[in-house]
N, C-alpha and C positions, 0 to 999 in steps of 0.2 A: 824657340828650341824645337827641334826638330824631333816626334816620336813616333817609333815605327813599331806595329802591334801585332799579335797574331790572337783571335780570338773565336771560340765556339760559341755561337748562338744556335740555340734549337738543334745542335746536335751537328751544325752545319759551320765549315770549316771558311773564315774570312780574314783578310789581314790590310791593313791601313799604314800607310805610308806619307809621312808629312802631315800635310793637309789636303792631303787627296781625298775623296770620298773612300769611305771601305770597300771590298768589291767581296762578294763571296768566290771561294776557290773551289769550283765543281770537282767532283772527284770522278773521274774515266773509270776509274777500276771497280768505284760505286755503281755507277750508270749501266755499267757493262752485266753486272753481278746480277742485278735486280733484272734485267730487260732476259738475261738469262732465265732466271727463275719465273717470270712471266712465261717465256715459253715452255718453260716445262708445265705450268699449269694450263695454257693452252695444249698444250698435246693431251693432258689428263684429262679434258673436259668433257669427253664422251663419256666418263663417270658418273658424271653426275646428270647431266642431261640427257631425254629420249628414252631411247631404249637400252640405253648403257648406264642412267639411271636406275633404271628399273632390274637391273640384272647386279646391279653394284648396294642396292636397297638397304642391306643388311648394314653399310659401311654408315648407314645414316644413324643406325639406333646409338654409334658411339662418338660419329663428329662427320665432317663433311671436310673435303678438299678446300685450300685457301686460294678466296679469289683475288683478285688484282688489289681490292682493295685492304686486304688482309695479309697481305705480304708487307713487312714490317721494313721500314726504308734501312737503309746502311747507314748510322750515324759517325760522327767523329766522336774516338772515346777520350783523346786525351789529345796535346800538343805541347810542344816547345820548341826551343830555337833549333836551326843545325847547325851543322857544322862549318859553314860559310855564312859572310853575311847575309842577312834577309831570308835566308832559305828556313823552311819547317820543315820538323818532324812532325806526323800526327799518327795514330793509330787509328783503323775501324774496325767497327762492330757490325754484325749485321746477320740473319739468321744464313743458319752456315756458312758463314763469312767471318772473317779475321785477319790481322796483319797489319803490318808497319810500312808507312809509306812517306816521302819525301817531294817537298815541291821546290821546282826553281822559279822564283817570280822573272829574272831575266828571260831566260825562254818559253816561262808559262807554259810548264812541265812537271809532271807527275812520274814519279820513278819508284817504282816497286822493287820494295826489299825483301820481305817475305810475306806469303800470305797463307791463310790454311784455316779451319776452323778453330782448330787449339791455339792460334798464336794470336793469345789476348792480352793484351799489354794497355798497363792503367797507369796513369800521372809518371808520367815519361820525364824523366829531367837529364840535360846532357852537360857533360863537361867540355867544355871548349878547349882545352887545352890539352888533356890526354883522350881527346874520342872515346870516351866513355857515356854510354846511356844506363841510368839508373830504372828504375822502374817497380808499379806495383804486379805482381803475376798471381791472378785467381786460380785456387785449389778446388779440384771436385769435391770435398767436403765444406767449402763455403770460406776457408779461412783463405789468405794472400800472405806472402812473400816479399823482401825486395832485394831484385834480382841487378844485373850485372851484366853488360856486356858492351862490345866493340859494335861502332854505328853499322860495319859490316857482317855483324851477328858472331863473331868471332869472340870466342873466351867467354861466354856463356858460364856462369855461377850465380846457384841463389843465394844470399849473404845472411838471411833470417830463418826463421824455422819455426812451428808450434804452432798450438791452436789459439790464433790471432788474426787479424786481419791488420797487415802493415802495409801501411802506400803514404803516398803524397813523399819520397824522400826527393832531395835537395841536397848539393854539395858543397862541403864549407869552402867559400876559399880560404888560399894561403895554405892550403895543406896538403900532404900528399892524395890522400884516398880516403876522404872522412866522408860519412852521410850522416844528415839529420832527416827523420820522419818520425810520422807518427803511428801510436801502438794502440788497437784494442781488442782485450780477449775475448772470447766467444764464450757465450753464457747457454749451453745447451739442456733438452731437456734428455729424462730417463730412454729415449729411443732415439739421441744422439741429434737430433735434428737442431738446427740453430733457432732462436726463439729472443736472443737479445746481444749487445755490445757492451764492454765495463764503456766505463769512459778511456774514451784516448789520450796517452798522454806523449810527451816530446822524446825520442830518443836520438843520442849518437853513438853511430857506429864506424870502430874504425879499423878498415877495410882490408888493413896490414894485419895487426893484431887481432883481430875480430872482438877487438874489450868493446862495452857498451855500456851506456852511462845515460840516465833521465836527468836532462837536460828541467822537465818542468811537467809538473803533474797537480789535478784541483780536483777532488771530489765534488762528484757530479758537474762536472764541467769538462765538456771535450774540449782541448787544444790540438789545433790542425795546420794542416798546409804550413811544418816551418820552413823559415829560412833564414839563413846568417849572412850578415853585413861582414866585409874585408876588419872592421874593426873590432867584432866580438858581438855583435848585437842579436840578439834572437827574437825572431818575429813570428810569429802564427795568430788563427783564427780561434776567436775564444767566443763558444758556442756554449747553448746549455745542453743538457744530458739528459733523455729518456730513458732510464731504467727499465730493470723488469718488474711487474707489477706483483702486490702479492698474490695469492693463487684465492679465489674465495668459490665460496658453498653454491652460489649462482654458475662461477664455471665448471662448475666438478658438474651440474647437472647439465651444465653442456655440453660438456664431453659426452657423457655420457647419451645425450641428446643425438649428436653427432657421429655416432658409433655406427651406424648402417649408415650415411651420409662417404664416410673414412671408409669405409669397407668395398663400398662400391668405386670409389676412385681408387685405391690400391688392387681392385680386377681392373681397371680402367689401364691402370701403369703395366701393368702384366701384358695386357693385348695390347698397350702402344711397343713395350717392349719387342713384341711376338712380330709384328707389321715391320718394325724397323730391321729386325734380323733378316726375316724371310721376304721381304717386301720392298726393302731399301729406304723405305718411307714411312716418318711416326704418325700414325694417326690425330698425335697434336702436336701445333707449334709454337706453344708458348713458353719456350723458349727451357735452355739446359739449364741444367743445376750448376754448372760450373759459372753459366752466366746470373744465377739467381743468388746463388751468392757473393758473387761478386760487388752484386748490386744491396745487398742487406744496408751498407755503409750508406746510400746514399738516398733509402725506403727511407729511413732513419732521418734524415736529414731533414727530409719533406716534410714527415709526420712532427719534425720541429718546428718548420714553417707555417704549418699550420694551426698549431698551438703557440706558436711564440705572439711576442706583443707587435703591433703595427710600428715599420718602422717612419724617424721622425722626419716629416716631409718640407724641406725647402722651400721658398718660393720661386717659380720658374723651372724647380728641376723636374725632371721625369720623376712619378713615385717610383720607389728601391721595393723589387719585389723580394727582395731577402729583409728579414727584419733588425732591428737596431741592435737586439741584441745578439746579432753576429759581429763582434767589436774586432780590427784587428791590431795587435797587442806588440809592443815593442819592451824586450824584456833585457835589462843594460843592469850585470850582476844580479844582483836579488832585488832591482827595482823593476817596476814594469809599467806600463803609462798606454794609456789605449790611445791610438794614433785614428783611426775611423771610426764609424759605424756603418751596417749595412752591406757586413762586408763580403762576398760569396765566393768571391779568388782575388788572387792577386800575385804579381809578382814584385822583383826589389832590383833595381839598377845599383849597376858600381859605385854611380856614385849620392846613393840615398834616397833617389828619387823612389816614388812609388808608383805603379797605376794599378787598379781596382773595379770589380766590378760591380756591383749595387742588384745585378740582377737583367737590370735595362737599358742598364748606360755603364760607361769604362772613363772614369778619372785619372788625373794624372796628379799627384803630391810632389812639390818640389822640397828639395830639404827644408826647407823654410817654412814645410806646412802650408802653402800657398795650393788652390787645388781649381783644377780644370777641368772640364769635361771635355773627353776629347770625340767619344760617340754614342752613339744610342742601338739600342737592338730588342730581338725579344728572347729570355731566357738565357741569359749570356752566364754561362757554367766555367770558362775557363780563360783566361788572359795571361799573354806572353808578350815581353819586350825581344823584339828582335836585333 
């Protein structure tokens, strides 16, 4: 059987065809951005060096110009299929960089559909039938949306709302306009700032009516990435759940420890402020709030990986750098039966199949439960059947 793949390793965009080797899919509009921004820090560089050093000096007591190797590469933040066969969608990310882009493997061509620094688009899923792309959209106070539109950017609507972080949705088949994804609230503290996630749990929504209905919900258990089979079947990633911790007598005296630590970085944000308005340029670039919370979901994730148990390792296989108990769960009525382990994405073919990704390597499940490894990589964050 023949399977054709789209997947992100290390942030970097690659897709596999047959039994072809994988090949990675450079990205022009990447390559272009970055060698861009390289030259502008070559034109600033009399800033910092000589005598342009020396007149710029003051700019040292608060942070210094990023050099080549401090310029943060353009990754791929999301992908799926397009709209023809074999073809992707992917998004990037990249510092002042953003946007949705499209490749043709026949021409081995990249084709830009929008690009900008606000146009940041997370777990991208497309319907094939009505050209619709789903998606998760990062909010400057940290929560996400899932929004709505035409592959042409056309008919733009966000479908969700509130202080939540919603992504990974997926479209049922057989139905007109339904989504499933997943939901978690934001746990913030007395000065608004986010500090934790409830647990996520499954929702659908349907797209006509705008009713909405949890589909599947575990205390202290995230459920993630669903998705539904043509026959009713619901699948997601069943993860455990880091809460918020309680508050004790140790950190109240670190806070309070902290108080001129906090006070000198909030003048810090004042003059990066001041530089960017009058200057054109922040003082630092690690990166916006819009992208920092976007990213809370996935801090989260890590800080699980690192606490969870070692996952259980094969003989011959690559070790799974996601742990065992990342399970993914196949949920048929109110029964539910864990179909992998190890599991870090994944997506579902029409007709039952699976492939998944462990982290290092991308399997392939046949109805049958029969499982193959179809390649290896390093950090492999996201997998699509094309």
């Amino acid at each position: 059987m023949s399977i054709d793949i789209a997947y992100v390793a290390a942030g970097r965009l690659h897709v596999k065809f047959g039994d072809a080797a994988p090949r990675h899919i450079e990205s022009k509009f990447a390559s272009e951005s970055r060698e861009r921004l390289l030259r502008v820090e070559a034109r600033n560089a009399w800033k910092t060096q000589g005598s342009g050093a020396q007149f710029m000096h003051g700019r040292l007591l608060w942070g210094r110009e990023a050099k080549e190797r401090d310029i943060a590469p353009i990754q791929v933040r999301s992908v799926t299929r397009g709209p023809r066969p074999s073809h992707v969608l992917y998004s990037l990310l990249g510092e002042q960089v953003g946007g949705l882009f499209a490749f043709d493997p026949e021409a081995v061509e990249e084709r830009r559909i929008i690009h900008g620094v606000e146009h940041v688009y997370n777990d991208l899923a497309l319907h094939g039938e009505r050209g619709l792309l789903a998606c998760s959209v990062p909010k400057r106070d940290g929560s996400a949306a899932i929004a709505m539109m035409g592959t042409d950017l056309s008919d733009y609507a966000e479908l969700t709302e509130g202080d939540s972080i919603d992504g990974n949705p997926s479209w049922v088949p057989g139905e007109g306009r339904a989504i499933v994804f997943e939901s978690a609230g934001i746990a913030r503290d007395r000065s608004g700032a986010m500090v934790s996630l409830s647990p996520s749990a499954i929702q659908k929504l349907d797209v006509a009516s705008g009713s909405l209905e949890t589909l599947a919900e575990e205390p202290n258990v995230d459920l993630m990435q669903p998705r539904m089979s043509a026959n009713g079947d619901l699948y997601y990633i069943r993860r455990p759940h880091l809460g918020i911790g309680k508050p004790s007598f140790w950190r109240a005296n670190l806070d309070f420890l902290m108080f001129p630590v906090r006070l000198l970085f909030a003048l810090l944000q004042f003059l990066n402020f001041f530089s960017t308005r009058y200057g054109g340029k922040p003082l630092t670039t690690a990166g916006s709030r819009q992208q920092k919370g976007a990213d809370m979901r996935q801090m989260m994730a890590w800080e699980n990986l690192m606490k969870a148990d070692d996952a259980a390792q094969e003989p011959g296989e690559p070790k799974a750098l996601v742990p065992a108990s990342f399970q993914l769960v196949r949920q048929r009525g109110i029964r539910s039966e864990t179909v992998a382990k190890s599991v870090g994405a994944y997506d579902l073919a029409e007709d039952g199949s699976i492939v998944y990704s462990t982290g290092n390597a991308v399997y392939h499940l046949d109805p049958d439960g029969r499982r193959t490894r179809i390649c290896e990589g390093a950090a492999i964050t996201h997998v699509v059947l094309l």
